[in-house]
N, C-alpha and C positions, 0 to 999 in steps of 0.2 A: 516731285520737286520737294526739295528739302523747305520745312515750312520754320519760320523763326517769330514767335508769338510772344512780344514786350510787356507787361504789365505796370504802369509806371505814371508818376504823379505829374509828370513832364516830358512828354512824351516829343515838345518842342528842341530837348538837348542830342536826339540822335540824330536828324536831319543832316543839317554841316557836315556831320563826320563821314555817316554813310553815304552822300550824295558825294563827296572825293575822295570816297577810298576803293579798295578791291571791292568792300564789301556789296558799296553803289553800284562797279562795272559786275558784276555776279547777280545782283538784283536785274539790271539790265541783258546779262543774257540769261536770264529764268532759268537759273542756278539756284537758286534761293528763293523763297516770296517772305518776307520781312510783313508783319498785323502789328500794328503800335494799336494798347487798347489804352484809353483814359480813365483811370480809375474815379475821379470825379464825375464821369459820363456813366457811372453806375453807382449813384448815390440817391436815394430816396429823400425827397420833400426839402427837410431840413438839417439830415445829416450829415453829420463830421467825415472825414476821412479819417482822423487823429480823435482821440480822446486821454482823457489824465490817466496814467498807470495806476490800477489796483493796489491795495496796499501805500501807496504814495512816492516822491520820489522826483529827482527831477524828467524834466522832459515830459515829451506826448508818444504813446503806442497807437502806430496804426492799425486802425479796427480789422476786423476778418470778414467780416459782411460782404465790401467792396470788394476785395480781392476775391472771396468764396464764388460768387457770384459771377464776374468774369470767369473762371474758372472753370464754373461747372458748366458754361455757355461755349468756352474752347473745347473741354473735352466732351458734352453733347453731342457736339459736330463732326467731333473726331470720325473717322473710321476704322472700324472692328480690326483690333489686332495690330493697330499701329502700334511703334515702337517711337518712344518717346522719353525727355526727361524733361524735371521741373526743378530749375536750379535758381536760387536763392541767393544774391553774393552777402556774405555777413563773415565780420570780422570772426566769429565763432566757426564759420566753417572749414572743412578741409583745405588743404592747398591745390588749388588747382594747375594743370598739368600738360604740360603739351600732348604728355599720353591721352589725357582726357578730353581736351579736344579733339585729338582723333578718334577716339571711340565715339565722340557723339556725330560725326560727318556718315554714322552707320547707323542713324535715327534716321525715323521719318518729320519728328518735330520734335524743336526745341521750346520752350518756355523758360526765359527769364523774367522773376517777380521782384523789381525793386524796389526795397524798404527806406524808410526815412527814419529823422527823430529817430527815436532809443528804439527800432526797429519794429517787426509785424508781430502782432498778436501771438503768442507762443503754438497756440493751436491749432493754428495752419499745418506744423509738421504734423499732427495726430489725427488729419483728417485726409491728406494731402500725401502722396509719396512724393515730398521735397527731397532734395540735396542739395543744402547749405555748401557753398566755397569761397575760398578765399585769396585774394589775390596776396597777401603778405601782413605781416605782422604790424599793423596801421589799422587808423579807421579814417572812414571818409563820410562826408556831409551824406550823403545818398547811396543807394544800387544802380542810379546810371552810369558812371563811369566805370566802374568793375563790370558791369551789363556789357558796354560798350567793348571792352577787353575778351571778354569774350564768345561776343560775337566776332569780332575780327579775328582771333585766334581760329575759332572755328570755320568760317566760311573758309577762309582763306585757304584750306585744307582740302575745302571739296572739289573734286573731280574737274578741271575745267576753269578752277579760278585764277590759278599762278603756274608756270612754267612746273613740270613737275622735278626736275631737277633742284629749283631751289631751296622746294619743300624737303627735299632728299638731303640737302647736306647743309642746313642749316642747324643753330643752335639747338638742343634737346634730342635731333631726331633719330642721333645716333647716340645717342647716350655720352655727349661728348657738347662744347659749346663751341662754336664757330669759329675757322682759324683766321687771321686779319685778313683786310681785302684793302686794296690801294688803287687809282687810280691817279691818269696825267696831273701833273708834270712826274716825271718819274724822281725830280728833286728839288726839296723845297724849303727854304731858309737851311740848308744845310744838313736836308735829311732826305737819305735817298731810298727809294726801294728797293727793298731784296733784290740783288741779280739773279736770283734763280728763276724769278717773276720775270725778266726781262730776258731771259735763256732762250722761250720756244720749246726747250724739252717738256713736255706734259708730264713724263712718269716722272722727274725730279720734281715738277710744279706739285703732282699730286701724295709725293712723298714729303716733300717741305709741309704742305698742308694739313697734313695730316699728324706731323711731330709738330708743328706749333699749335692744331686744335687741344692735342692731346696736353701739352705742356701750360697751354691759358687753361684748361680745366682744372691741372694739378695747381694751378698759382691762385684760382678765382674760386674754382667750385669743386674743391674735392673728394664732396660729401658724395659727388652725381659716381664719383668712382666705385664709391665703398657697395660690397654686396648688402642687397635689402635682402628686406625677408619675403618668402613669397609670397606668404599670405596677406602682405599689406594690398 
């Protein structure tokens, strides 16, 4: 079973989400098993989670103790020769990727560590095989909501969660972004649907669809056209 291992200061924000989404019906058919750990529930006597940053400055850095410590108690328990990552969301990181959420549905466990305040101790990457990502060119208050993004991006992918066709011809997965989709009435204050949607022929439906994915690509994202390098 795919395992999905939280690290996080609030571990009360993912509840809601995941008990009404895919991610809760995948939890439910042992698709997934989702560990929220509470990083205050690994804090010694009198210690902080947070401390003032070295050299000075605004904001508080959360300490590495806490987090170390969950950590090496996840991976202790691990088993020999799992395949895993330990993903980070921080505005400093990579861009993450629908490709990259499907490569990790080919883990045996994920860990996500969400950071706070001016983020985690720098030395977690030097100790830690992290991989910092980022959901876009912003910051946000915490790591749960980018956490949250991609755990849904991710489950939703595994074996058994979603219709496998609609994984198949959604946005990103063909290198292309999704072509529009309409539903009853077929006309409304004066706007009506394609007739070709309303034909019955499938190969013009799935020709239409495929010149208007291709054409919202060239109008929205035409970067997703351009050849990459392949070393990225």
């Amino acid at each position: 079973m795919f395992t999905i291992d939280v690290l996080t200061l609030f571990p009360e924000v993912f509840a809601p989400f995941v008990g009404l989404s895919i991610v809760g019906r995948a939890v439910e058919a042992r698709l997934v098993d989702i560990r929220y750990h509470h990083l205050l529930d690994a804090l010694h006597g009198s210690e902080r989670a947070d401390d003032v940053p070295f050299g000075g400055g605004a904001g508080m850095v959360m300490r590495i103790e806490p987090v170390a410590r969950v950590l090496d108690e996840i991976l202790s328990q691990a088993q020999a020769g799992e395949r895993r990552a330990i993903l980070v969301p921080s505005p400093s990181g990579v861009r993450f990727t629908q490709a990259r959420a499907r490569e990790l549905t080919q883990l045996d466990r994920l860990v996500l560590i969400c950071g706070h305040y001016e983020g985690i101790d720098d030395r977690l990457g030097r100790l830690y095989p992290i991989e910092e990502v980022s959901l876009g060119d912003f910051v946000l208050t915490g790591g749960e909501l980018p956490a949250l993004c991609v755990m849904d991006a991710t489950v939703r992918l595994l074996e058994g969660a979603i219709h496998p066709e609609s994984a198949r011809d959604e946005s990103f997965s063909a290198g292309l972004l999704d072509h529009p989709s309409f539903t009853r009435p077929a006309s409304f204050r004066g706007v009506d649907v394609p007739e070709v949607l309303l034909s019955g022929n499938h190969a013009k439906i799935a020709e239409w669809r495929r010149e208007q994915s291709r054409a919202r690509t060239i109008a929205r994202r035409k970067d997703l056209l351009e050849p990459r390098d392949s070393a990225e």
